[in-house]
C-alpha positions, 0 to 999 in steps of 0.5 A, a space after each residue: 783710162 781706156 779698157 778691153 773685157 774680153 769675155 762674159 760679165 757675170 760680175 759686173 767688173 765692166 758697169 762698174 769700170 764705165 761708173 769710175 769714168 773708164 772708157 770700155 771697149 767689151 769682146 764677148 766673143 773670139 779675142 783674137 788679134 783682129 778683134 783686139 785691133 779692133 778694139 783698140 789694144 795699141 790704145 788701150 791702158 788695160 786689158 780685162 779678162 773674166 775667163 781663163 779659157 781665152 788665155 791665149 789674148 794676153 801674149 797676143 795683147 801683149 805683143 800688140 801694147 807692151 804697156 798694157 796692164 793685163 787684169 783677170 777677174 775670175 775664180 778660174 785658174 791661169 794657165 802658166 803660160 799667160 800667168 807670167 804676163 799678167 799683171 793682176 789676177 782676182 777672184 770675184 768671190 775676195 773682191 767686188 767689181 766696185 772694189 777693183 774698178 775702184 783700184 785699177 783708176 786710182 
């Protein structure tokens, strides 16, 4: 399984993907197209997000891979427009890193 983090990693979603075997790719900064190209999105099988104000990534992802699966990992709200495309959106404070990791490579 390959996957993108975009944003910070304050709860360990992305060390606790690489220990279930996931091949990590992580944008701290700007998630734009060429960042995500670079990335490897076309490739990619998930597309991880831990901040709501990069939002704008997932159409963009989305039109790059319309397979990917597109998580949100934050207790932040979703602006309406990238909600629709999203396949999962969790809050950090219901579920660990691990518990997720866990479900996304089963």
């Amino acid at each position: 399984m390959k996957a993108i983090l975009v944003g910070p990693d304050e709860d360990g979603l992305g060390d606790a993907l690489e220990a279930e075997g996931v091949e990590l790719t992580r944008i701290e900064n700007v998630a734009n197209r060429p960042a995500l190209e670079e990335a490897g999105i076309t490739d990619a099988d998930t597309l991880v997000l831990t901040e709501t104000e990069g939002a704008t990534v997932v159409p963009v992802a989305k039109d790059l891979n319309e397979d990917v699966r597109v998580v949100v990992y934050t207790d932040a709200d979703l602006p309406d427009f990238a909600r629709g495309q999203t396949d999962l959106i969790v809050d950090p404070a219901l579920l660990s890193a691990e518990a997720v990791a866990e479900e996304l490579t089963a």
